[in-house]
C-alpha positions in Angstrom: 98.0 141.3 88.2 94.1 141.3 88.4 94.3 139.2 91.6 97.0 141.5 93.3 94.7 144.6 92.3 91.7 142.8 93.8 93.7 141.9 97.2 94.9 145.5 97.3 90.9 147.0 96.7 89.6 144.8 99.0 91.5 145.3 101.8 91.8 148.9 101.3 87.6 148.8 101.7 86.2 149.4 104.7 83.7 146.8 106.1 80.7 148.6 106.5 80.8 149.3 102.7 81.6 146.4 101.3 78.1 144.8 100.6 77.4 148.2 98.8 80.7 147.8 96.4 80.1 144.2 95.9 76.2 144.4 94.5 78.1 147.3 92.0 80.5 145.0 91.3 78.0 142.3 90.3 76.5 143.7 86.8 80.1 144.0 86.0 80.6 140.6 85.6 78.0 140.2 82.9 79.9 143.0 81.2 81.2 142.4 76.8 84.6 143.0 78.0 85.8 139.5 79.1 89.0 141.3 81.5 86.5 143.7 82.8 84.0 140.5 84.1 87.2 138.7 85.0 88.5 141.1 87.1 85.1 141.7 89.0 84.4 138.4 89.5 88.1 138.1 91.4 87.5 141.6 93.1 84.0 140.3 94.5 85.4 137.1 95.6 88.2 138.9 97.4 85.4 141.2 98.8 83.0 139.4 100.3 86.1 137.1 102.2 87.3 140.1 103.7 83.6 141.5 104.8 83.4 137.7 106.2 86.5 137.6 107.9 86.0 141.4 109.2 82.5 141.1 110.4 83.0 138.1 112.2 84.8 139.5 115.0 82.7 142.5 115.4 79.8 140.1 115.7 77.0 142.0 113.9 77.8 139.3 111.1 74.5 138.1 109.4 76.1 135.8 106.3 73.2 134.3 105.3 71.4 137.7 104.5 74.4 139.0 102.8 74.8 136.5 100.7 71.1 136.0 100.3 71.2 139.6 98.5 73.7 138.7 96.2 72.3 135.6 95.3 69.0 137.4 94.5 71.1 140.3 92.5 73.1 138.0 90.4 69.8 136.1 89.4 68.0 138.9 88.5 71.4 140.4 86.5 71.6 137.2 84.6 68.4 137.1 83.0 68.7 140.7 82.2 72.2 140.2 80.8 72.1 136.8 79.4 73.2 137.7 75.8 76.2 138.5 77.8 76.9 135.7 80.2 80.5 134.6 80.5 81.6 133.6 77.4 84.9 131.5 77.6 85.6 128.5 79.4 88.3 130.3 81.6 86.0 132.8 82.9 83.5 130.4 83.4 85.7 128.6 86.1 86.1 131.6 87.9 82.2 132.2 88.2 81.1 129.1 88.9 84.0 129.4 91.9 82.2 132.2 93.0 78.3 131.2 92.1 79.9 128.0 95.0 81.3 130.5 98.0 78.0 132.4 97.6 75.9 129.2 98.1 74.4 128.1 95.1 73.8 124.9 94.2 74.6 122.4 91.6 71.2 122.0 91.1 70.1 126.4 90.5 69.8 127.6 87.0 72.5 129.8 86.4 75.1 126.9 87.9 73.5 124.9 85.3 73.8 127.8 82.9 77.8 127.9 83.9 78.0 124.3 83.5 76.9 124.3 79.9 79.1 124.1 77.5 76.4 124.9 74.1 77.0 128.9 74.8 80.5 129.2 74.4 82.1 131.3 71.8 85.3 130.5 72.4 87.2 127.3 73.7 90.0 129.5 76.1 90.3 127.7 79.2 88.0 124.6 78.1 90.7 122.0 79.8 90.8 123.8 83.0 86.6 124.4 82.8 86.6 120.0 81.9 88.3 119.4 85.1 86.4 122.0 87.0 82.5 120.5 86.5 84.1 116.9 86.9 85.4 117.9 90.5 81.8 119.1 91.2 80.0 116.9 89.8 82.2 114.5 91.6 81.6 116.4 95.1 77.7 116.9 94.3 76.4 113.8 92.2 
């Protein structure tokens, strides 16, 4: 349901606004509330592919800048918020999924972060998370 709620806000969003929504969207995903994170971290995925696939017809499209920003907001959130950095393994897939389309690195800090396992609370989604850092750590050795 969270993803068809995402699809539905995003493309409901015009273009011009969608950088605005999506650096909102970002301290959300460092929220206590585990569905509340979740569903940001779909919605801001679902966001920025739409500005992408808008813009780039318009041609006024800097990507790199865009994502730039949000790489320098969800930095700075995460060490403000890391008491509250995603807390299951299932979540974690998601973030790290979108921590890759925004182009960070396997070797940053808060990919790292993602990628270790001595943080987690609880073991939700650990088999899917386990086959998640062995694809990347396959693709980026």
């Amino acid at each position: 349901i969270r993803l068809l709620a995402a699809k539905c806000y995003a493309q409901w969003q015009l273009p011009e606004n969608i950088p605005k929504i999506v650096n909102k969207t970002l301290r959300k995903m460092f929220h206590e509330d585990q569905n509340l994170a979740h569903a940001s971290i779909i919605a801001s995925r679902l966001l920025i592919q739409r500005y992408e696939a808008s813009i780039k017809f318009v041609g006024a499209f800097e990507r790199e800048t865009f994502l730039k920003d949000i790489r320098k907001n969800i930095n700075k959130i995460s060490k403000e918020k890391s008491s509250t950095f995603p807390t299951n393994f299932y979540l974690r897939c998601f973030f790290i999924d979108f921590l890759m389309l925004i182009g960070f690195t396997i070797k940053d800090d808060i990919v790292q972060r993602t990628m270790n396992e001595s943080t987690i609370r609880s073991k939700v989604g650990f088999s899917l998370w386990r086959e998640k850092i062995k694809i990347i750590n396959q693709k980026f050795p």
